[in-house]
Backbone as CSV, one residue per row, in Angstrom:
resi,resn,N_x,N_y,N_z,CA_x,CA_y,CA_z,C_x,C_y,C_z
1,UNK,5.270,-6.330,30.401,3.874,-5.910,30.433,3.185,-6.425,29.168
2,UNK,2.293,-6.947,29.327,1.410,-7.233,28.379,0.451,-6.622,27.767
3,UNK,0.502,-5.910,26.322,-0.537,-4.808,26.290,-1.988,-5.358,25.213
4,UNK,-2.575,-5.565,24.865,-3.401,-5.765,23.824,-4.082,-4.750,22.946
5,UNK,-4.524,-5.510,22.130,-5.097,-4.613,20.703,-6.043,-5.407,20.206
6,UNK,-7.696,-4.750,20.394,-8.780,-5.311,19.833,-9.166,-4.732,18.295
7,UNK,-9.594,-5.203,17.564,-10.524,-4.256,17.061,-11.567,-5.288,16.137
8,UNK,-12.624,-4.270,15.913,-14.048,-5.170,14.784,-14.043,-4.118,13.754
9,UNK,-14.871,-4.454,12.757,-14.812,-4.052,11.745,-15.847,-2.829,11.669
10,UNK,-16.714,-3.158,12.038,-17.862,-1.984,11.553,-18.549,-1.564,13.697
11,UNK,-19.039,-0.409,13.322,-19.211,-0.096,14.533,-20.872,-0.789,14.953
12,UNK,-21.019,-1.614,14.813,-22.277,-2.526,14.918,-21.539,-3.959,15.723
13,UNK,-20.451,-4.493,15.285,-20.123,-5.209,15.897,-19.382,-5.400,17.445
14,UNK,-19.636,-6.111,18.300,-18.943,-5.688,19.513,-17.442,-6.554,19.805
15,UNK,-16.797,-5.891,20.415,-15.457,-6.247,20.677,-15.281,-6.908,22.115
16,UNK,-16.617,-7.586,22.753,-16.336,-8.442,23.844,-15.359,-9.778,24.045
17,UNK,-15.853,-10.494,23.257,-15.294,-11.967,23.183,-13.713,-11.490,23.441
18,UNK,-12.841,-10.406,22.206,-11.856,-10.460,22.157,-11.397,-9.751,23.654
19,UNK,-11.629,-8.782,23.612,-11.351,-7.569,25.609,-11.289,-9.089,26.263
20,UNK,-12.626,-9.438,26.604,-12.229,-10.929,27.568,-10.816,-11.745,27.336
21,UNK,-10.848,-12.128,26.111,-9.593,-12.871,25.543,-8.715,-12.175,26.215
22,UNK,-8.041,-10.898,26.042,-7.112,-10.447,26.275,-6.742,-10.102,27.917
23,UNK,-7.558,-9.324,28.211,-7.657,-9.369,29.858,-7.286,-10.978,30.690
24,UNK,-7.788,-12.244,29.948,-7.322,-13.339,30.492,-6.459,-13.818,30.461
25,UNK,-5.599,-13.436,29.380,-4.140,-13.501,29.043,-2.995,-12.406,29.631
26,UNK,-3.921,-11.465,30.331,-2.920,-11.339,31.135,-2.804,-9.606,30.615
27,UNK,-3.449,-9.487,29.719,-3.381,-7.961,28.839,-3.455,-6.678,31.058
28,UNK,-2.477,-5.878,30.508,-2.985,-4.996,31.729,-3.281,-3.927,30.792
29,UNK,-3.203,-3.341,29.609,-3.979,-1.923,29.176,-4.064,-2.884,27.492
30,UNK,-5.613,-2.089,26.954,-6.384,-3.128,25.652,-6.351,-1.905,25.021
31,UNK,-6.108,-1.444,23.654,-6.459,-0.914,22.942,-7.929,-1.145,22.153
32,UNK,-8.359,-0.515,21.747,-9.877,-0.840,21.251,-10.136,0.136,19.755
33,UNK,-10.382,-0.360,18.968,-10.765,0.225,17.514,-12.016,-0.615,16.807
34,UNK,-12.696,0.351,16.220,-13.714,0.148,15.540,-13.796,0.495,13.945
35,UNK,-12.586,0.009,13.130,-12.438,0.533,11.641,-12.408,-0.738,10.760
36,UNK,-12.539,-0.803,9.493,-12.049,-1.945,8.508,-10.754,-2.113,8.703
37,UNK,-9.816,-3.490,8.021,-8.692,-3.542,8.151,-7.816,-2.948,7.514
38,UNK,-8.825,-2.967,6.128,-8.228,-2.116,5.369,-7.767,-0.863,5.279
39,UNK,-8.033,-0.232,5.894,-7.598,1.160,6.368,-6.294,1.441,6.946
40,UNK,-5.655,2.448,5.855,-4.482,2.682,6.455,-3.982,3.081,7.968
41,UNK,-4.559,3.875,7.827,-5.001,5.158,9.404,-5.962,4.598,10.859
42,UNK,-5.103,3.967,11.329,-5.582,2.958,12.597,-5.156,4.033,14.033
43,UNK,-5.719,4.824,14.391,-5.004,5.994,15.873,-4.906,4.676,16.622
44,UNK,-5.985,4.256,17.177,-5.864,3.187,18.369,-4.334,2.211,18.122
45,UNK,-3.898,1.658,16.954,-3.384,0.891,16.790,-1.606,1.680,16.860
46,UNK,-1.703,2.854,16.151,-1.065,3.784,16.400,-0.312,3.780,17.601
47,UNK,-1.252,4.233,19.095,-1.272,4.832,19.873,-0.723,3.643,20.914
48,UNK,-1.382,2.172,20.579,-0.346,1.187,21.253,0.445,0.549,20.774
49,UNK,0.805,0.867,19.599,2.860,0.902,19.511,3.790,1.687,19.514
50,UNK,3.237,2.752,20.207,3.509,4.054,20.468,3.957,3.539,22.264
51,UNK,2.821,3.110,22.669,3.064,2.802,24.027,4.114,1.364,24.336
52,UNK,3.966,0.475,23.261,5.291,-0.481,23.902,6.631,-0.162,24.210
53,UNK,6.816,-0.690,25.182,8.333,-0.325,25.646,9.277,-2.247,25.342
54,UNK,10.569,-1.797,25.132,11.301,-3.169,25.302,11.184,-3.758,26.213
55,UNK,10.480,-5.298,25.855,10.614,-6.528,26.613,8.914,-6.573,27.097
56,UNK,8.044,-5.542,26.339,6.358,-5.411,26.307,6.375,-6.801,25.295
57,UNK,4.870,-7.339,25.827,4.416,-8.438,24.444,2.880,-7.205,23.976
58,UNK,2.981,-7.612,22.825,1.696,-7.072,21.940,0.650,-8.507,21.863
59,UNK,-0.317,-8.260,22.193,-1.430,-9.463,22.045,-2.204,-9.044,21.420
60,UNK,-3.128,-9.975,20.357,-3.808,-10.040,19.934,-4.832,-11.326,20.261
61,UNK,-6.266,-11.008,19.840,-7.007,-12.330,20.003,-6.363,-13.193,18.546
62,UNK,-6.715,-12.582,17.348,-6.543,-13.312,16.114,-5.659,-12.248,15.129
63,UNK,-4.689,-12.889,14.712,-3.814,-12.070,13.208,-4.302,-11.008,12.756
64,UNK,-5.367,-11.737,11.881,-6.241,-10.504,11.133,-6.972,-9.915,11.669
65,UNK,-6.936,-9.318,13.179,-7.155,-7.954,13.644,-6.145,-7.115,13.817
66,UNK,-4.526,-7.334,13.591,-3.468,-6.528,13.689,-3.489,-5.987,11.831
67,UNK,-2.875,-6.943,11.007,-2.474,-6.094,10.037,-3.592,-6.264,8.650
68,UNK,-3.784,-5.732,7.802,-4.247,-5.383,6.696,-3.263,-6.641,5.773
69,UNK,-2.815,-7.133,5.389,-2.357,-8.252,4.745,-1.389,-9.124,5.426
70,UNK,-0.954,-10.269,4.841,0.392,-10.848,5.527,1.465,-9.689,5.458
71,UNK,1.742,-9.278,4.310,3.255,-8.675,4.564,2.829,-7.367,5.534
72,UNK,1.733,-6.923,4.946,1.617,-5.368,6.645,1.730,-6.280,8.298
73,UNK,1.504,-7.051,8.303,1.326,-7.937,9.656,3.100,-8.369,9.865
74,UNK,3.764,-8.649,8.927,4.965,-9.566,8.941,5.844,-7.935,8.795
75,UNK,5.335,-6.906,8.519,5.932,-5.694,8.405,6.159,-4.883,10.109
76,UNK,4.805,-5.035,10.580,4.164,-5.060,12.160,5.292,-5.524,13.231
77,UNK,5.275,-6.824,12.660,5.621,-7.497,14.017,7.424,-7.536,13.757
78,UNK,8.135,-7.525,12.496,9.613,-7.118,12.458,9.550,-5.795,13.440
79,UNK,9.337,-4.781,12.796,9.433,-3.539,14.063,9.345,-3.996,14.867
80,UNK,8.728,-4.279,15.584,8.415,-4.966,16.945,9.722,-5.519,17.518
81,UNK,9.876,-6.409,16.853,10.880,-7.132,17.045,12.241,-6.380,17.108
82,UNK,12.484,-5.595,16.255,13.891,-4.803,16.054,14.095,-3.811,17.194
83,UNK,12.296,-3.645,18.300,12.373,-2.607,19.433,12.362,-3.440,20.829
84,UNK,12.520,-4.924,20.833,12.691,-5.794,21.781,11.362,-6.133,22.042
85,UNK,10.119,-5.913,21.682,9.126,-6.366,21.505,8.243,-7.425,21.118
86,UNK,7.834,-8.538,22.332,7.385,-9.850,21.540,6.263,-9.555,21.213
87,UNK,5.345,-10.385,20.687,4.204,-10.567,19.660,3.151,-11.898,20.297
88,UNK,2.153,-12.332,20.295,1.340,-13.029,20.665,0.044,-12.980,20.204
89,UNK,-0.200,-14.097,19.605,-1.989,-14.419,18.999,-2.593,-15.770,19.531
90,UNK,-3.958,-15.354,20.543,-4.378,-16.296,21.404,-4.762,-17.234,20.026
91,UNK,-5.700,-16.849,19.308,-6.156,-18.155,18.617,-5.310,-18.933,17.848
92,UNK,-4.071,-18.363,16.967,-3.183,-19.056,16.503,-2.166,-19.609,17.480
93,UNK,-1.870,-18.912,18.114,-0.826,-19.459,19.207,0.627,-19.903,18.882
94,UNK,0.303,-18.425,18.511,1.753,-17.764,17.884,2.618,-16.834,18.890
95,UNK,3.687,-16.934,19.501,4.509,-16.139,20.954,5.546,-15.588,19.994
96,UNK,6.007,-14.771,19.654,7.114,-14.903,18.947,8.652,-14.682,20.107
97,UNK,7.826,-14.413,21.220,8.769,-14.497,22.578,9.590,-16.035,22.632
98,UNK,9.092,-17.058,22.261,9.343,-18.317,22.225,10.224,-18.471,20.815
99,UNK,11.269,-19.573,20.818,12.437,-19.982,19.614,11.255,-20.525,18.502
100,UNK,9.937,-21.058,19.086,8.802,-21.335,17.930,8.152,-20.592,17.321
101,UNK,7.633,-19.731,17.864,7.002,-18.624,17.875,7.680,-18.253,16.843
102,UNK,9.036,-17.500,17.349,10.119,-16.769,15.990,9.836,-17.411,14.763
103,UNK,10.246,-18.801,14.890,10.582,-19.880,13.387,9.047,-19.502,13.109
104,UNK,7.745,-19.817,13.114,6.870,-19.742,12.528,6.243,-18.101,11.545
105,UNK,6.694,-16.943,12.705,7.028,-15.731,11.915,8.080,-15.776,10.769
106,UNK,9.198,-16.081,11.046,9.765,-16.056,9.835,9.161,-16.687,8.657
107,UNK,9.022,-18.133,8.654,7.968,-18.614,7.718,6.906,-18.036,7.192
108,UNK,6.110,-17.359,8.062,5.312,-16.086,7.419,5.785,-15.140,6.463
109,UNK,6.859,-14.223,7.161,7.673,-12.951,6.242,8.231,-14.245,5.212
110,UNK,8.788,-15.411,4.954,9.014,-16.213,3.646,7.514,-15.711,2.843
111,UNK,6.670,-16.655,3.337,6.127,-16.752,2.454,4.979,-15.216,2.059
112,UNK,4.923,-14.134,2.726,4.655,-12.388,2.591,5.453,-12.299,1.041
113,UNK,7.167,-12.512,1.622,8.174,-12.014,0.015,7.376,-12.939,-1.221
114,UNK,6.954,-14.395,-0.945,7.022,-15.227,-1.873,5.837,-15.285,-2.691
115,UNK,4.451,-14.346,-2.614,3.630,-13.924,-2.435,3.412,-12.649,-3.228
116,UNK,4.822,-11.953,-2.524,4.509,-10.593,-3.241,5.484,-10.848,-4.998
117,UNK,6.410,-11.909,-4.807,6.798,-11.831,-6.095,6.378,-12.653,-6.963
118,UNK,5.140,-13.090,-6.558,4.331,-14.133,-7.654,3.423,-12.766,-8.137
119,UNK,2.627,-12.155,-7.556,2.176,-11.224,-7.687,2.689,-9.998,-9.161
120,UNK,3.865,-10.275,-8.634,4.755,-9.138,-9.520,5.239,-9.997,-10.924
121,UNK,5.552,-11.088,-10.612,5.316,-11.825,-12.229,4.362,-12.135,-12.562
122,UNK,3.165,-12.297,-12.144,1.933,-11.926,-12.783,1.367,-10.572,-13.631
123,UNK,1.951,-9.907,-12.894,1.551,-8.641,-13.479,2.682,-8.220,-14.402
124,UNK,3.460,-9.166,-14.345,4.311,-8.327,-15.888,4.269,-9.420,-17.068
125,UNK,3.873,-10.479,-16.103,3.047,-11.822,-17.138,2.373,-10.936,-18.159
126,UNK,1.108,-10.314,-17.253,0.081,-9.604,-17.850,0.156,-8.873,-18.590
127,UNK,0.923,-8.134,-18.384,1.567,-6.641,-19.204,1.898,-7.190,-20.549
128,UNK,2.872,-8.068,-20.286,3.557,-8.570,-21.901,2.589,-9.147,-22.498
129,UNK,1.660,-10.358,-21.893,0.776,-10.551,-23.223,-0.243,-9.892,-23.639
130,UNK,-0.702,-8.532,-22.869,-1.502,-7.304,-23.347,-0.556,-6.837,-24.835
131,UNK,0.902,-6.222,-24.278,1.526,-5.774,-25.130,1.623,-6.565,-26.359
132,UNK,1.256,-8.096,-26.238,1.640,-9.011,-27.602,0.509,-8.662,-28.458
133,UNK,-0.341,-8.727,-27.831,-2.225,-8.271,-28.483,-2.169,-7.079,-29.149
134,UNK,-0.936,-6.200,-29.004,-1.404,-5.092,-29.369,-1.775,-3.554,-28.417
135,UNK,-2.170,-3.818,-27.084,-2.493,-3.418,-26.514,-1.416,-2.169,-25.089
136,UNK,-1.400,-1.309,-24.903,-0.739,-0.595,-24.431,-0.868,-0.111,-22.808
137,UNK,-0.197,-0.141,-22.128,-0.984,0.443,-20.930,-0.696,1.623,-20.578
138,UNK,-0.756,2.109,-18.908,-0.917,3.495,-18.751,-2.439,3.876,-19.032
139,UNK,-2.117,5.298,-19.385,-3.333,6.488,-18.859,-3.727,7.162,-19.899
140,UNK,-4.891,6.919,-20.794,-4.815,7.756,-21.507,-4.381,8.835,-22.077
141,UNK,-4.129,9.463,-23.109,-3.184,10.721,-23.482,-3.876,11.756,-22.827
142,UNK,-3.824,13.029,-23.113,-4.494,13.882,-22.800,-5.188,14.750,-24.095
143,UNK,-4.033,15.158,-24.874,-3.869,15.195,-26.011,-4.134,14.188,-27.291
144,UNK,-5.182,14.406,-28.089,-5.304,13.742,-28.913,-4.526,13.963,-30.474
145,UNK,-4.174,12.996,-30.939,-2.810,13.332,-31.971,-3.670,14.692,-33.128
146,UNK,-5.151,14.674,-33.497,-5.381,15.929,-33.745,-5.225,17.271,-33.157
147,UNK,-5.285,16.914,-31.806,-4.744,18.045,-30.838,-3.294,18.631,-30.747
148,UNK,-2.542,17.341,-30.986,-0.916,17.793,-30.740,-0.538,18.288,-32.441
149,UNK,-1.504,17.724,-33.629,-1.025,18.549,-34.981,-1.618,20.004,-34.734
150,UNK,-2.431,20.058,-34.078,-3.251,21.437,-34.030,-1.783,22.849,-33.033
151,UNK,-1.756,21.965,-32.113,-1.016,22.571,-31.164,0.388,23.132,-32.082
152,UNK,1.119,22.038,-32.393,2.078,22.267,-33.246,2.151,23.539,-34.429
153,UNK,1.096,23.112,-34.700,0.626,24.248,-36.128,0.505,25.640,-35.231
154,UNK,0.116,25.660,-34.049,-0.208,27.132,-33.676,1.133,27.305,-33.241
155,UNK,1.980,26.496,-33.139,3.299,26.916,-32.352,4.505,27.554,-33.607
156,UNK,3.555,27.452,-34.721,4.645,27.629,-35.890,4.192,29.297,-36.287
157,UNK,3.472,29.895,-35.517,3.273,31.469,-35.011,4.335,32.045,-33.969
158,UNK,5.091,32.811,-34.845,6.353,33.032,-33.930,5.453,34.351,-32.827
159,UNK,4.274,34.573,-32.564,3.369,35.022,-31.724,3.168,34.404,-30.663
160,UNK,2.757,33.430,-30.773,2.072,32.301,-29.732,3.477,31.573,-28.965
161,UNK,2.945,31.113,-27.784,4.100,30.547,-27.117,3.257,29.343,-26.770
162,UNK,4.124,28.378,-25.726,3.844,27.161,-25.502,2.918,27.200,-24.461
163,UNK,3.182,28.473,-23.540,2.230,28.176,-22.267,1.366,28.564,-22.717
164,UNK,0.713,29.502,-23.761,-0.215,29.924,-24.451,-1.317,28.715,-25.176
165,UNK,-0.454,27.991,-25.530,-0.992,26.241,-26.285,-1.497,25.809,-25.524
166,UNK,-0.648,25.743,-24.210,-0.733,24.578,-23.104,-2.429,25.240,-22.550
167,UNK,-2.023,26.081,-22.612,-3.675,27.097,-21.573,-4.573,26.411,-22.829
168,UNK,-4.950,27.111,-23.452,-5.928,26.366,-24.550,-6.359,25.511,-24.503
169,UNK,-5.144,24.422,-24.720,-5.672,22.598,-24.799,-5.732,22.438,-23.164
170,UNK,-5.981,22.999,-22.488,-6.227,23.093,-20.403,-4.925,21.958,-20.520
171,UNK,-4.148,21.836,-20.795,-3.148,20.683,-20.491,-1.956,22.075,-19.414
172,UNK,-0.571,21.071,-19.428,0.601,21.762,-18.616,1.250,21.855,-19.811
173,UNK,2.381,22.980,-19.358,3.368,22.882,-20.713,4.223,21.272,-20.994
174,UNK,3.908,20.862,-19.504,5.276,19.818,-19.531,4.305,18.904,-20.331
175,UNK,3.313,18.344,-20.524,1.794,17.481,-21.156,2.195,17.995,-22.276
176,UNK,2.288,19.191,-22.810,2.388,19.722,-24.246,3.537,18.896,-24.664
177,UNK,4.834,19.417,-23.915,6.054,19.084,-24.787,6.240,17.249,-24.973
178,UNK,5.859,17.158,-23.614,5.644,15.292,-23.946,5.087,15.075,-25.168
179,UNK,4.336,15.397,-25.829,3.088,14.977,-26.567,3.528,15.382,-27.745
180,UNK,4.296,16.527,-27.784,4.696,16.939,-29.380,5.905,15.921,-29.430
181,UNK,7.068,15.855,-28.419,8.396,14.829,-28.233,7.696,13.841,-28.985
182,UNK,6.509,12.769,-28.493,5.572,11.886,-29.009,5.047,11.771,-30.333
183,UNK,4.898,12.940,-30.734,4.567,12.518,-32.266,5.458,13.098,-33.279
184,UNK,6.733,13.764,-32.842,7.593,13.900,-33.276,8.238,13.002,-33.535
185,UNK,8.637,11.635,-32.774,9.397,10.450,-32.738,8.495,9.363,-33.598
186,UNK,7.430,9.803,-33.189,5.940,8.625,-34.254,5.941,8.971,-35.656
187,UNK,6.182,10.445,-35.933,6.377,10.681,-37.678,7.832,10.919,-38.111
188,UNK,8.052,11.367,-37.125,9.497,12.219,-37.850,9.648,13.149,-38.331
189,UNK,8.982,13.747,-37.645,8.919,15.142,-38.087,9.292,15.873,-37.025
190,UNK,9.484,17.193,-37.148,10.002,17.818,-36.171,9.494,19.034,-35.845
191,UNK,8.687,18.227,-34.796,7.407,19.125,-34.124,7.402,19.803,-33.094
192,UNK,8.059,19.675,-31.848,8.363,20.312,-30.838,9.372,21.953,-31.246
């Protein structure tokens, strides 16, 4: 059975051209969505891979109406595949039912991994020559190091306790103890 999956982006645009596409190819039930791609949370899209059964093809008019990037698309169509499920895109003319079809998906999921780990040495590219500059990343403290001498100093009141600190500076205790650990190891002193 051949099932299809339309969708457009904004609800202004219409989803004819593609319904036709698919119905001519043979689609007997079309899914239909009206969201960005970007969006995690697709029901329609959901709801017909929910409905394929083994030895169903999934159609599409074009790629980038199934997944949100290469690797979500190359993520897509493995499942698929691992549930006996072929794959099909009229405009690329891509079957993955066919020994071509397959080879050209795989080449995809290559180049999805090859993609995502340029990505990832970029960003630690990045990181290190921030860190050479001087520069630190993460999230701001919460605690400012006048805050954590302040905190400290009230903690040297065998009265006061930590969750007592922590309430004060609106932080958590666990934010507190990080932060004193932190400038305990930065002076050497022994603040916590």
């Amino acid at each position: 059975m051949f099932i299809g999956y339309a969708r457009v982006s904004t609800q202004d645009q219409h989803p004819d051209l593609q319904i036709d596409a698919l119905k001519a190819a043979g689609c007997e039930q079309v899914f239909m969505e009206k969201l960005g791609g970007k969006l995690a949370e697709r029901p329609e899209l959901e709801a017909c891979l929910r409905t394929l059964r083994q030895g169903d093809t999934l159609v599409v008019w074009k790629l980038d109406r199934l997944g949100r990037s290469l690797k979500h698309l190359v993520e897509i169509i493995h499942a698929l595949e691992q549930r006996g499920v072929a794959f099909r895109s009229l405009t690329e003319s891509i079957d993955t039912g066919s020994a071509g079809g397959r080879l050209i998906f795989h080449v995809f999921g290559a180049l999805a991994e090859f993609e995502h780990s340029l990505i990832r040495e970029r960003t630690m590219a990045g990181l290190s020559a921030a860190r050479a500059r001087g520069r630190l990343g993460g999230r701001k403290a919460k605690l400012s190091a006048a805050d954590v001498r302040k905190a400290a100093a009230m903690l040297l009141d065998p009265m006061m306790t930590k969750a007592e600190v922590a309430r004060h500076f609106r932080v958590s205790r666990v934010t507190l103890n990080a932060a004193l650990e932190r400038e305990a190891s930065a002076t050497g002193l022994g603040v916590t």
